[in-house]
N, C-alpha and C positions, 0 to 999 in steps of 0.2 A: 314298474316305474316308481320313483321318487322324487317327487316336487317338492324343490323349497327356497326360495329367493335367490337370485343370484350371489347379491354378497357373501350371506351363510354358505353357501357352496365351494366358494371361493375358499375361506377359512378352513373347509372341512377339508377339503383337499389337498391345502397346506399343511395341516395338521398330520396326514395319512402320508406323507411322503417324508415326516419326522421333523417337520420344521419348529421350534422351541420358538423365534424370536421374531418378528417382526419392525424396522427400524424405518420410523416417519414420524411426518406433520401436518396436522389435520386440517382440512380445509374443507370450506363447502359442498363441494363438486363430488369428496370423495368419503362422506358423512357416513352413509349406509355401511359401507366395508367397517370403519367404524364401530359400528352398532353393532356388527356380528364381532370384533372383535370382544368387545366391552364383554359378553358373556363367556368366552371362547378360553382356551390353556394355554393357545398360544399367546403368547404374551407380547404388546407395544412397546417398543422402550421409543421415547416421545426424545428426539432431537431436536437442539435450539436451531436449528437451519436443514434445510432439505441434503445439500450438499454433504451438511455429515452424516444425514441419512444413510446419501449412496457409501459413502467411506467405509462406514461402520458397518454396512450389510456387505457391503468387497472384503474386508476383514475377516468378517464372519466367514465367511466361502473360502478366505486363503486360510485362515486358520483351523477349519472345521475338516475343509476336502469337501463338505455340501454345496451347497447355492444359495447365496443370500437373498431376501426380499427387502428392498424397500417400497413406499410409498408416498403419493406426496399427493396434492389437489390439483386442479386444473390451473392454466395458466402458468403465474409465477410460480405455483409450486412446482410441479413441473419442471419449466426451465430451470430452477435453483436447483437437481437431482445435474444437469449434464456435465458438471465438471466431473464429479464421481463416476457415472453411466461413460464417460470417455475415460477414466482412467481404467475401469476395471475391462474397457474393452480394447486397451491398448495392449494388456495384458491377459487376455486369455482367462478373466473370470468369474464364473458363472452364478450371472446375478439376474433375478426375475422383477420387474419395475413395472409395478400396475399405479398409474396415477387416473383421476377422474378426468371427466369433460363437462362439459353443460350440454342438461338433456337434449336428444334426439330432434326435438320438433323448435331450438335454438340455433342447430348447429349453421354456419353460413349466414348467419345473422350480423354478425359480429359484435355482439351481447358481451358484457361483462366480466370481461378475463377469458375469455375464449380468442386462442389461438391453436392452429394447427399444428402438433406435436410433435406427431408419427414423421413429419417430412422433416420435423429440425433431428431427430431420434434414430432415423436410416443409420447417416454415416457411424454414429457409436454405436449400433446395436447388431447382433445377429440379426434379429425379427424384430420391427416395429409394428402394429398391427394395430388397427381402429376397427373397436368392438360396436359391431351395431346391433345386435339383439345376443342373450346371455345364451343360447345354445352355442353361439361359435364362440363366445368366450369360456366355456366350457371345454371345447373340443382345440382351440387354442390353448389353452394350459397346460392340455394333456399333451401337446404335441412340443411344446415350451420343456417337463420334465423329461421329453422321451430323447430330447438331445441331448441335455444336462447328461445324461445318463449313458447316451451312445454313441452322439456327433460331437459338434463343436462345442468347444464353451465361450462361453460372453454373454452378455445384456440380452434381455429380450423382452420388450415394451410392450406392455399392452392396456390403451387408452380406450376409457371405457364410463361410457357418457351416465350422469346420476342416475337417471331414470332405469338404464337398464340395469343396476344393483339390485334393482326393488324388480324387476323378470321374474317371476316365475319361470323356475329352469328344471327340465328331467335328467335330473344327476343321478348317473349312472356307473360304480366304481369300473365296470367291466367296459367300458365305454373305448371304442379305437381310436388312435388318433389322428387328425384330421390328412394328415397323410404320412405313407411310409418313407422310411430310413433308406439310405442307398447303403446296398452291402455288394461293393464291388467285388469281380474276381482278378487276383492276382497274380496266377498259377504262372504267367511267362516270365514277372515280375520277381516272383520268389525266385526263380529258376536262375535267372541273370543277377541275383543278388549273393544267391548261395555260391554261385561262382566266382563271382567279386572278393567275396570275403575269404574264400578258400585257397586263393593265390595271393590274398595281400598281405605283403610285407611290413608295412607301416598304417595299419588303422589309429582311428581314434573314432571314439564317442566325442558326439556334442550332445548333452544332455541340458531338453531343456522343461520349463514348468509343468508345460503335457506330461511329463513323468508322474508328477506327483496331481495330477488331475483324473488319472487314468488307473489310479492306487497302481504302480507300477514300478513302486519305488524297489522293493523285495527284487521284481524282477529283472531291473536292470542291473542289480550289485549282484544275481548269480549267472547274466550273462555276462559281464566283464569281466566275474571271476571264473567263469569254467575258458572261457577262453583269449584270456590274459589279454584284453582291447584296453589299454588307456581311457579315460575317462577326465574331459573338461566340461566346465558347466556352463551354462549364458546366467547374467548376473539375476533373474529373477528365481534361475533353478538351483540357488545354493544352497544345502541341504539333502538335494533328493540324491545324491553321492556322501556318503561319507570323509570328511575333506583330510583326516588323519589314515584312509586308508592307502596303502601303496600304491594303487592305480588310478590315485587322483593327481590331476593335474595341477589345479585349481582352474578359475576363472579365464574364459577366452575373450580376446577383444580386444574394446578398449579398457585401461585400467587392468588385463588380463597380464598374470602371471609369465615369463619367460617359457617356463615350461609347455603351458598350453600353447601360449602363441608360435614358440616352435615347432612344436607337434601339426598345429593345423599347417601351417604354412609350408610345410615338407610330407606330410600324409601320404601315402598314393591311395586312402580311400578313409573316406569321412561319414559316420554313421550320424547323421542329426535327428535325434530323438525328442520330438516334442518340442522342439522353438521353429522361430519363424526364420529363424538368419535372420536378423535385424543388421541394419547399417552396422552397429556397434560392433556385432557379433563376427558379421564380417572379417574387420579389421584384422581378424586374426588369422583368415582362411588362404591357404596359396591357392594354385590351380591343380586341383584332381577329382576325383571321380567322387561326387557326394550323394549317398543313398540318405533323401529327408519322408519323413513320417510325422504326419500332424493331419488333423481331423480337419484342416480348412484350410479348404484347394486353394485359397487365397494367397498360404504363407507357402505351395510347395513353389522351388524355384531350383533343386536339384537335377541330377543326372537321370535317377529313376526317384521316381516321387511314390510318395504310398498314401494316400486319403483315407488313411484307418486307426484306429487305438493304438496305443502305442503299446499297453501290455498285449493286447492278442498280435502283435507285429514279434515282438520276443517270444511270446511264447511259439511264434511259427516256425523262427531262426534258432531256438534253444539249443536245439542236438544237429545242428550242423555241424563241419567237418575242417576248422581252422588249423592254419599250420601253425609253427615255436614263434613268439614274437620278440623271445627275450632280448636279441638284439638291439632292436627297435627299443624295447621300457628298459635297456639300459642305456641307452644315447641321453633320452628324456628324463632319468634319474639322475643323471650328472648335471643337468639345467635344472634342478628343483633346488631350490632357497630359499629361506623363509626371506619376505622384502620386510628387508630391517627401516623402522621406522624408529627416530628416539625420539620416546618419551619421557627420560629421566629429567627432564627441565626443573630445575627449581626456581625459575620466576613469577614475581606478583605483577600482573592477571597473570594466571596459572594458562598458559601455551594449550591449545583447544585440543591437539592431539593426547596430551597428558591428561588432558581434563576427560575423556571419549575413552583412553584405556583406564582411569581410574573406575570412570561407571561399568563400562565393560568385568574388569576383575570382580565389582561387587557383583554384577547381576549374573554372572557365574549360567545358572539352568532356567533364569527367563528369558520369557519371549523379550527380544528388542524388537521394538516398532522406530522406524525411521520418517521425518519428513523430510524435505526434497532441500537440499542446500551443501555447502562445503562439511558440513556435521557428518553430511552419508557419506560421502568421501574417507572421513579419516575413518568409520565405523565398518566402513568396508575393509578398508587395506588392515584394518585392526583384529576384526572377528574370525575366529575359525568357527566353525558351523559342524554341528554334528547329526542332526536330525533335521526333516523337512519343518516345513512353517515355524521355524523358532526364532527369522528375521522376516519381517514384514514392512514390506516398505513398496512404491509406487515405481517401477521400474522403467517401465514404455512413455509412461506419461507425465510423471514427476510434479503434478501440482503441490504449489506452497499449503499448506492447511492441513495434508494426508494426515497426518500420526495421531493429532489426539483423538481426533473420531473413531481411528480407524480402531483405536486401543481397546477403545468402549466393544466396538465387534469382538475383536480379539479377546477380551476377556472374558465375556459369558458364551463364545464358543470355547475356550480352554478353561474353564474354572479349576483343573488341576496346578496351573501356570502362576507363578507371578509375571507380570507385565513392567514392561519397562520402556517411557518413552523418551527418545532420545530427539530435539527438536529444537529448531534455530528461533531467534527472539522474532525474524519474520513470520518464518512460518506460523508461530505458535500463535500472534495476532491475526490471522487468517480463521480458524475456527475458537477460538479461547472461548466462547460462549457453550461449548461444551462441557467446562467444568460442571456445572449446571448437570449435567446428564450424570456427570461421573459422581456429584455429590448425592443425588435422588436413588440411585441404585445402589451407593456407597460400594464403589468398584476402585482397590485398593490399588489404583496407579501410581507409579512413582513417573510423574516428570520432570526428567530431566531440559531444563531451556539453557543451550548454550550462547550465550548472549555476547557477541562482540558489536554489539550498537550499530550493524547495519545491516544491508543485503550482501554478506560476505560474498560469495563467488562471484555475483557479478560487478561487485567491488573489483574482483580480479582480473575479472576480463576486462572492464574498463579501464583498467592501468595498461594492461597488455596490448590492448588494442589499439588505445587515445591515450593513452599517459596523462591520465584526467580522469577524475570520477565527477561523476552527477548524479541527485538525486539518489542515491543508495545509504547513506548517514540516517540512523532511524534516534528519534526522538521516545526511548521507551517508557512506559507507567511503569510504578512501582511494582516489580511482579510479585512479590511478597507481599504485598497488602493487597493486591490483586485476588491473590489465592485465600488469603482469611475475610476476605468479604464475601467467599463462595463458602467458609467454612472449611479451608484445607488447610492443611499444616502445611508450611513453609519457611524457609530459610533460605537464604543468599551466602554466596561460598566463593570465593577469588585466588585462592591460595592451594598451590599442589600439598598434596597428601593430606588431604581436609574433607574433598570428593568421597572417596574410598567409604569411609566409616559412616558419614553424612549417607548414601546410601543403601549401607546395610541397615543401619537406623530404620530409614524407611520401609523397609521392607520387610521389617521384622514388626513393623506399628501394626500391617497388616488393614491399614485404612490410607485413604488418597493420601497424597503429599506434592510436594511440588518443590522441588530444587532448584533456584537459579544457580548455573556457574559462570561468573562473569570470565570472558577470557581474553588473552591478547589482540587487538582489535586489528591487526597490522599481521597478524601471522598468518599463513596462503597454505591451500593444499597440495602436492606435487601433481604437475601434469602430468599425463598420459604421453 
């Protein structure tokens, strides 16, 4: 037996499953955890808000392939995690969120900042869970890593009152967990699939995030190549394909390439690998026979469903027995075009797509981190992608604020990277209290804030809609003097082919920076 506080435990545990970074804001409730950090390797990086807590620990996990941890205090801290706790569970990523409560012998009271968590915390979480003594917080953690690791990914809460921190707990590394994993058998399942694919004429892969959650990426580029299946991706799995190799499609859906959306729409059998079929996703699919694969029976909704890993589902199918598909990937080769967008504009404000390929061209082998607005649009239709996690961006869920937090994760999970954030003058007012974190850790971001002085997109749709805008015209601070009063370098940029050089600058400074590029306030994204 080994006794030693709950919190301490907690840490030690964290630490043995390789976790470097812990991302929070301290509060009463959750003091103790705290304390055992204060002496601990793993390291705090202390967010100006909870919510970029959650971001920057979602980051961490998309950039890393691990699981991020944040935490936060009881009450408002707490709540202030669930924009994040809902984005990374819109998406499929695997994030551990221990916040405090007020001790045991308060709870039901309705004492000061106490409110009940675990029931606001269900709908975004895998497992919400309310800790009442530290053995089953214990045996809940363990069962917390063994999905990360086996089942599903997403969020997984666990509210956990001051008092029982300071538990005396028997930590026990060999310890089971609180219960077993389902290991379905599929043996009719394999049988009628291998037949599916043995007489289909027209396959495709849908390749979605689960790819690269399930480090599966190896082995879906040598199942498409041993037996020559087409290959499109849903927009949060771009990367986990190769987008310059021949058996990519590109992107399906909406905003999805001609290629792919021909492909699914005509298929006579569709392999979805790792996504949920999301509305989006959809949009690109006709009627035939869809074999889907994803860890949460939540998302199957195919023909023959598989509730399993997505590499041990390849490796089951590897040496099956497919017929010539060449026909088929040459119909689909004659539909492949690159979607020409001009950028050649030479007007002053410098045209946002111009300004989005300019940073693009500089940032050449960094990560882009995207926030949610008409910016991700043109960064989309613009980027080709070659390796997994080198775009990060909120896909399922899209809140305003994602990228500069999320960058901070992104960084000290890839310290081989330069970072690059690409971010609207909204959104970037939604978390900008981060600078702050970025200056303390001296974490060499270049951001980019593409500033057309409103809430562009839905500038859009309110023309489209009502031939009238309201209330989307923003009133901006000076973002340049903004960023030297946090001590970052910056400059303000309006004029095409000024972008370019401006950010190679930066990123040869090799310390923060912060770019505004003002742009045409009136130029729109193409619809879908």
């Amino acid at each position: 037996m080994i006794n030693m506080k709950l919190a301490d435990a907690i840490i030690k545990l964290l630490k043995e499953e390789g976790l470097r970074y812990v991302f929070g804001h301290p509060g009463e409730q959750i003091l103790p955890l705290y304390e055992s950090l204060r002496t601990s390797t793993v390291k705090h990086v202390l967010m100006r808000h909870e919510q970029g807590a959650a971001h920057a620990a979602d980051a961490y996990a998309r950039a890393s392939g691990k699981f991020g941890v944040c935490i936060a205090s009881a009450g408002p801290g707490a709540l202030n995690l669930t924009m994040g706790i809902a984005t990374a569970y819109k998406d499929s990523v695997p994030l551990l969120v221990i916040t405090g409560d007020v001790p045991l012998r308060l709870k039901g009271c309705n004492v000061f900042q106490e409110v009940e968590t675990t029931s606001i915390f269900k709908p975004i979480t895998l497992e919400s869970w309310e800790i009442e003594n530290s053995q089953e917080a214990i045996l809940r953690l363990k069962e917390a890593f063994d999905i990360f690791q086996k089942g599903r990914t997403g969020p997984i809460h666990l509210s956990i009152p001051r008092d029982v921190f300071d538990e005396e707990v028997d930590y026990s590394p060999k310890q089971e967990s609180a219960k077993p994993l389902k290991t379905p058998n599929y043996q009719d399942k394999f049988l009628r699939i291998t037949k599916l694919l043995g007489k289909s004429k027209k396959p495709v892969i849908i390749a979605g995030a689960g790819v690269f959650w399930s480090n599966a990426v190896e082995k879906l580029y040598n199942f498409a190549v041993k037996h020559q299946i087409p290959v499109a991706t849903t927009y949060p799995a771009r990367g986990v394909f190769h987008e310059d190799n021949p058996l990519y499609l590109g992107m399906i859906g909406i905003r999805g390439t001609e290629a792919a959306n021909s492909a699914g729409k005509n298929a006579d059998l569709i392999v979805a690998m790792g996504t949920r079929l999301s509305d989006r996703t959809m949009q690109g699919i006709g009627e035939c026979q869809i074999i889907q694969v994803n860890t949460d029976e939540k998302c199957l909704k195919g023909s023959i469903n598989l509730e399993m890993d997505v590499g041990r589902t390849l490796d089951s199918l590897m040496d099956i027995e497919t017929p010539e598909h060449g026909e088929w990937l040459d119909r689909l080769e004659a539909l492949k075009r690159d979607y020409h967008i001009q950028t050649d504009f030479e007007e002053t404000p410098v045209k946002p797509q111009r300004a989005v390929k300019e940073i693009l061209d500089a940032a050449k082998d960094a990560v882009i981190v995207n926030d949610a607005g008409s910016h991700t649009t043109w960064v989309t239709l613009l980027q080709r992608i070659k390796e997994p996690a080198s775009q990060i961006f909120s896909g399922g869920f899209g809140p305003m604020g994602y990228a500069l937090p999320a960058a901070v994760g992104v960084a000290l999970a890839r310290p081989d990277k330069r970072v690059v954030v690409i971010v609207g003058d909204g959104g970037f007012q939604m978390t900008l209290q981060e600078l702050a974190t970025i200056v303390e850790w001296d974490i060499p971001l270049v951001v980019c804030i593409i500033n057309n002085q409103s809430l562009g997109i839905i500038k859009q749709w309110q023309r489209m809609n009502y031939g009238k805008n309201y209330e989307v015209d923003l009133v901006n601070p000076d973002f340049v003097a903004l960023a030297h009063s946090y001590g970052i370098s910056s400059a303000s940029v309006d004029s095409p082919g000024e972008i370019y050089p401006m950010v190679i600058k930066a990123l040869q400074s090799k310390k923060p920076n912060l770019i505004e590029v003002i742009v045409d306030r009136e130029e729109e994204i193409p619809l879908p």
